[in-house]
N, C-alpha and C positions, 0 to 999 in steps of 0.2 A: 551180844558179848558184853560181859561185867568184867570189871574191873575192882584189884586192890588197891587203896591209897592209902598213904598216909595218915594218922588223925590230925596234925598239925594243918590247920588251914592258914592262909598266909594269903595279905592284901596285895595285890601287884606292884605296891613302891615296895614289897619287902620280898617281895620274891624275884625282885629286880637285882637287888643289892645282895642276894643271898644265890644267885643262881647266874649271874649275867656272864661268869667264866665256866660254867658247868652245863651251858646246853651243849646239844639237845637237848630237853625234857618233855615229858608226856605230863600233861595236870587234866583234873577234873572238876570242874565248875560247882562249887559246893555254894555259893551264894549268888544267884542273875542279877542283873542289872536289864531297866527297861529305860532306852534313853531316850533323848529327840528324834535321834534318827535310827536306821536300821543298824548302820555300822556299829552304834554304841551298844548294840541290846545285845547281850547273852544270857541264854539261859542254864538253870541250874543241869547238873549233870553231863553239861555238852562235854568230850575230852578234846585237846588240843595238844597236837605236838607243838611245842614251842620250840624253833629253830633257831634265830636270832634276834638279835637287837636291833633296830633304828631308830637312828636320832634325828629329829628334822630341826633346821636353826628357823627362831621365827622372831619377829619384830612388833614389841609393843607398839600400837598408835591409840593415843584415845582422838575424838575427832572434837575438834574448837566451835564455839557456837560466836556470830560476829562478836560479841565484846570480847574473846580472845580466852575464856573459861571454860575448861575441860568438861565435857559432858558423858561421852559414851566411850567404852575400852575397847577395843581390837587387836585382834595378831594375826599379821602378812605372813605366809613364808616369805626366807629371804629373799630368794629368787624370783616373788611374783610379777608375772609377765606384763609390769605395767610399767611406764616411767614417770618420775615425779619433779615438780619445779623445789628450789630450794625460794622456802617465803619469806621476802626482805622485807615488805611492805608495798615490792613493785611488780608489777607483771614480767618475768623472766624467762624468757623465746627456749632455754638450755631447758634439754630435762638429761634425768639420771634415773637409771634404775636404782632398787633400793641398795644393792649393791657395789655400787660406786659412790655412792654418796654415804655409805657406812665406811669405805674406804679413805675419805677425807675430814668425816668429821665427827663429834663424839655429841653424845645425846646429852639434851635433848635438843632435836632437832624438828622445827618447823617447816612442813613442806606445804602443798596442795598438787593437785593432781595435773600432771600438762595437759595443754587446751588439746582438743582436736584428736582426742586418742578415743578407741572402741573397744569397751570390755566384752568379751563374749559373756552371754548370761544364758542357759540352757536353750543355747543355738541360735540365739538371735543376739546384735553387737548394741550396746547404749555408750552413748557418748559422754567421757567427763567430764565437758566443761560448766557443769553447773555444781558437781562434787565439791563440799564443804572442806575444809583446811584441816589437817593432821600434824600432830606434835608426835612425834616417834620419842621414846621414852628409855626403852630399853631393849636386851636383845635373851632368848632364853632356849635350850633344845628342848621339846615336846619331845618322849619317848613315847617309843610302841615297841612292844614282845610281838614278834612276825613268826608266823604259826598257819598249820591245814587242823582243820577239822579233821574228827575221826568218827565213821559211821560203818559200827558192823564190822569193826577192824579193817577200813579199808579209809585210805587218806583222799579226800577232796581234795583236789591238784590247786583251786584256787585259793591265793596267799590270805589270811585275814591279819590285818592290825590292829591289836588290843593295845591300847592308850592306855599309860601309866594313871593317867587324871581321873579313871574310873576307879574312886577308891570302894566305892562299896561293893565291889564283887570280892569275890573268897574262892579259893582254889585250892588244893592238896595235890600233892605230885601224886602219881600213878606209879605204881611198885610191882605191879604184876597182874596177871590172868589171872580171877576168882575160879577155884578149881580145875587150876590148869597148872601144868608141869613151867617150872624153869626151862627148862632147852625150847619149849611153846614161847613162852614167853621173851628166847631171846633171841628166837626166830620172828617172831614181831616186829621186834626194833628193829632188826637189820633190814626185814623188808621196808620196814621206813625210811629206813636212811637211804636206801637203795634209790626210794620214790623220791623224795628230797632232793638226794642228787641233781636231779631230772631238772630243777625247778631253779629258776633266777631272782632272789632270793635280793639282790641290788638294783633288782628296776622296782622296788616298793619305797618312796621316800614321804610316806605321811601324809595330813593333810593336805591337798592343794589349794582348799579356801581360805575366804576370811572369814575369821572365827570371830564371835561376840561374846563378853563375857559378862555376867550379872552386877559382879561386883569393876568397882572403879578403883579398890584398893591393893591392886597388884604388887606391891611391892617386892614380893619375893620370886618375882616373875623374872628379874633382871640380873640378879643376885647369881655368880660362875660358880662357886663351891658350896653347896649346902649340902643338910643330912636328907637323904630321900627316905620320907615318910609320908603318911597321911594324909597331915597338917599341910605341908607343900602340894598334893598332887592337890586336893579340894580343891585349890586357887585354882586350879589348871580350866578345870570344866564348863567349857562354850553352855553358852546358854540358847546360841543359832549361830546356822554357817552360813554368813550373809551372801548374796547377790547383790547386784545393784537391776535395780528397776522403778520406775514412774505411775503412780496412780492421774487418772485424769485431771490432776490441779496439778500436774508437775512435782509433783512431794512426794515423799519415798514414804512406803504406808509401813510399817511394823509388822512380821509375822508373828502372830500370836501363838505358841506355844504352851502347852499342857506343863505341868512337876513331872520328875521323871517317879517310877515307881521301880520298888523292889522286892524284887518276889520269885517264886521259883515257880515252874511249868511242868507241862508234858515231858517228859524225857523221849519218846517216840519219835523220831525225826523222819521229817520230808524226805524221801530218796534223793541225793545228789547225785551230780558227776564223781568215780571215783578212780585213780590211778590206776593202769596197769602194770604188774612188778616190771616185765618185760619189754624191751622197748621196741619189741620187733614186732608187737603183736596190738593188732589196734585199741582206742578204749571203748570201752561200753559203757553209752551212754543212755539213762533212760530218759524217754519224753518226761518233760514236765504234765503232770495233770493239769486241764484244766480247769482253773479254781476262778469264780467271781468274785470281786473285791466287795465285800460288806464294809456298811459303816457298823461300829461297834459301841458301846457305850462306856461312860467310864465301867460301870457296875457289873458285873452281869447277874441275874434275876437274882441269882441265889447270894449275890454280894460279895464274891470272890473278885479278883483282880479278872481286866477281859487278857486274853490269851495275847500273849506276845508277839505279832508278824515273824515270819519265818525272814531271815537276814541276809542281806544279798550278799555275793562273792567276789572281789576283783581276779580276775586271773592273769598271772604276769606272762611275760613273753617265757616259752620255753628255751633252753638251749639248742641250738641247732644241732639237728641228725641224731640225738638223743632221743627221742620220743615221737610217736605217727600219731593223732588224734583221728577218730573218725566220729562226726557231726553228724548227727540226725539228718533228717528229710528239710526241717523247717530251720529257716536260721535263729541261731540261738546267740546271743550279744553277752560277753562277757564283759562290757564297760560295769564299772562299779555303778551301777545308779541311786547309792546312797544320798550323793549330792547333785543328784539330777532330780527334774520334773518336766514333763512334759506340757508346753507351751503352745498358747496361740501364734498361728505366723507374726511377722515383722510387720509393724506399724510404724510411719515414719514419723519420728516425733519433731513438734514444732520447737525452734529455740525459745527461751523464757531469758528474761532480763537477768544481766549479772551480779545486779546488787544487788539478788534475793535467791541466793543459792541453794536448791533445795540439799537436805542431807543425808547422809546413808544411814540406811535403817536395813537393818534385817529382811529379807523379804525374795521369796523365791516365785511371785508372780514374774511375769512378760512387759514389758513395756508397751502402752496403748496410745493412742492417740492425746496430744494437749492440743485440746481445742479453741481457738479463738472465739470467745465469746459471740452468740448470733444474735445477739440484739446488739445492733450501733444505735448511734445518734440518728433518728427523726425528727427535723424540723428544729435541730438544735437540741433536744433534750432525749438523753436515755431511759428507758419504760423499765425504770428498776423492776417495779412487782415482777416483770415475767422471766427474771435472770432463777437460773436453777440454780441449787446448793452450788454444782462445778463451776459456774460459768461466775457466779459471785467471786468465788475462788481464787477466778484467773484475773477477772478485774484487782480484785485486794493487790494481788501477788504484782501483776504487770504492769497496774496502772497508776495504785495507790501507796505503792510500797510499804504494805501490810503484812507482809508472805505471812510471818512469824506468828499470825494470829487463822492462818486459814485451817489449820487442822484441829483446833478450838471451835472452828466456826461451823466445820464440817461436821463434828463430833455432834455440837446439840443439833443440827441439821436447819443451819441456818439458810433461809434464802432469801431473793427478794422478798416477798410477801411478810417474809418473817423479819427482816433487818427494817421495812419501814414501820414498824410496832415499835423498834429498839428507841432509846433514849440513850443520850449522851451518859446519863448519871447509868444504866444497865451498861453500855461498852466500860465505862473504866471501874465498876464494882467485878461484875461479871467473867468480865473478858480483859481485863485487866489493861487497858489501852491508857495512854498519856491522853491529855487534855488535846491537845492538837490532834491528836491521831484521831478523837471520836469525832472531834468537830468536823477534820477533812471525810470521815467515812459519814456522816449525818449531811452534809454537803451532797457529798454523791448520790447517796440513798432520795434525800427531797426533789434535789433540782439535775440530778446525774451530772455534776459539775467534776471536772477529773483536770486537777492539776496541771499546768502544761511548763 
């Protein structure tokens, strides 16, 4: 099934501002986007009814590194399920949702995360009490146009959210059936609307993570009235949708992330799930193929862009006695797994001292094991050479109060064998340490002498 569209193609901040009283509409993907994640990628030609509007409120934080100087940018939803201490300079038993504490007081606000709490991180809980300090900055709504695919003129029941902050896709509304009568064409609609109906439409409220954003210059992130264009949505776009989790030195490691690319695809689409007009009669659904996941290159031979992943669906609750679904033989999960990964079980992690607090970084690994160094004192003296690059790590971090230099150290792959080669004049060129700092790690390193 083809489709007529308009020639006018139009960015999402402008087809925002130009349609946001005028849905329903039907658009045609005239320009894809390939983003970080599945939820961002669309490809060229997909059609999309677009139903409504959602606004999610969300909370500038950028995170404080100890001297008190803004480092990295983030945005909470409001409502994120966590509570926060308000930072006087003393350790504070009170915690607040983000919520309540927007309720009393006006940014910018200094918080850190209360002791003793458990974030869930793709099924398994990490504890913040080592989570670095946050300055809440400002407050801003992240839009999405909420929308079914349309395949074969038959609507996917599951809801997708297209984010206004994806300004490089291009769309044109859809006008009609390519060689098809009007009365065709407005028997369409109506079975759309029909299917629509069906559909809840308010249990879709936007990201539920914490987003990361490249740049640290946000200022029009906080800003209640501006002109929605472009230039504004740019700002918007996560550069990762953080998790919190621990590599084996206790330190939050960075998900390393690709550019996004832009480029248009197959139009052929993967069979989905799709509505049935009728709510009395069940739906049909076909199996998913069996497909194996390849890795891909950026290139492919012939140097075209490599093919876009097929994009997964959240599907919202229906309205009750409105609709029968009937599900295959195998279960089939409708959770969005955009911002899911699939994880090693629970490892219980050791606590690390609190005046070396590791930070949040981006990073959708599991939390592992922090292990206590296995080489002690013998006979009074530590056998530096046999300390591996991790177990260096945890000395710096727990015993030396180095932390700030361990992921420095881990990078050139430093370890014992390698740190007793260093010199004082390589730790403060090199690795940039203070006079004392090289002396007390030169100390350790010769005679394993560790501060007391």
């Amino acid at each position: 099934m083809e489709f007529d569209t308009q020639k006018k193609e139009y960015s999402l901040g402008e087809f925002y501002k130009l349609y946001q009283d005028k849905l329903p509409a039907l658009v045609e993907v005239k320009q894809g986007f390939c983003g970080e994640i599945l939820a961002e990628t669309f490809d060229i030609g997909q059609v999309i009814r677009i139903n409504s509007i959602c606004k999610q409120r969300r909370i500038i934080a950028v995170r404080l590194n100890e001297r008190g100087t803004e480092e990295c940018t983030y945005s909470f939803p409001v409502d994120y399920p966590i509570e926060f201490c308000l930072d006087d300079g003393l350790y504070e038993e009170e915690s607040y949702t983000l919520t309540e504490i927007l309720s009393t007081k006006k940014f910018p606000i200094n918080v850190q995360f209360a002791r003793k709490q458990y974030i869930k991180v793709g099924g398994n809980m990490s504890s913040t009490n080592h989570f670095s300090n946050l300055r809440l900055t400002s407050a801003f709504d992240e839009i999405y146009l909420l929308g079914n695919f349309l395949l074969e003129g038959e609507m996917v029941p599951q809801i997708v959210q297209v984010p206004l902050y994806l300004s490089a896709i291009r769309i044109s509304e859809v006008t009609g059936l390519k060689g098809k009568s009007s009365s065709e064409w407005l028997s369409l609609t109506n079975k759309l609307n029909l299917l629509a109906a069906q559909l809840d439409f308010s249990s879709v409220s936007g990201n539920l993570e914490i987003a990361k954003y490249k740049s640290n210059n946000l200022s029009m992130l906080g800003c209640k009235e501006k002109k929605v264009d472009d230039t504004m949505y740019e700002n918007f776009l996560p550069q990762a949708y953080t998790n919190i989790a621990y590599d084996d030195t206790g330190f939050y490691e960075p998900l390393n992330v690709s550019g996004s690319k832009i480029y248009g695809l197959n139009k052929d689409p993967i069979p989905h799930e799709t509505l049935s007009p009728k709510g009395d009669k069940p739906l049909k659904i076909s199996p998913k193929p069996n497909v194996k996941q390849k890795e891909v290159s950026d290139k492919a031979s012939d140097g075209s862009p490599p093919p876009i992943p097929r994009r997964p669906y959240a599907c919202p609750p229906l309205k009750p006695g409105k609709m029968k679904v009937l599900l295959p033989s195998q279960k089939t999960s409708y959770d969005n797994p955009a911002y899911q990964v699939e994880s090693p079980p629970v490892i219980p992690l050791k606590p690390i001292r609190r005046n070396t607090p590791p930070r949040i970084e981006e990073s959708l690994t599991q939390p592992t094991t922090i292990r206590e160094p296995e080489h002690k004192y013998s006979t009074g003296t530590l056998n530096v050479k046999l300390l591996t690059i991790s177990e260096l790590g945890m000395w710096m971090a727990d015993k030396l109060g180095l932390g700030n230099y361990v992921a420095h150290f881990k990078k050139e792959m430093v370890d014992g064998v390698m740190l007793l080669d260093l010199n004082e004049t390589i730790l403060r060129q090199e690795f940039k340490l203070s006079q004392i700092e090289a002396k007390r790690l030169m100390k350790f390193a010769k005679e394993g002498h560790v501060p007391q």
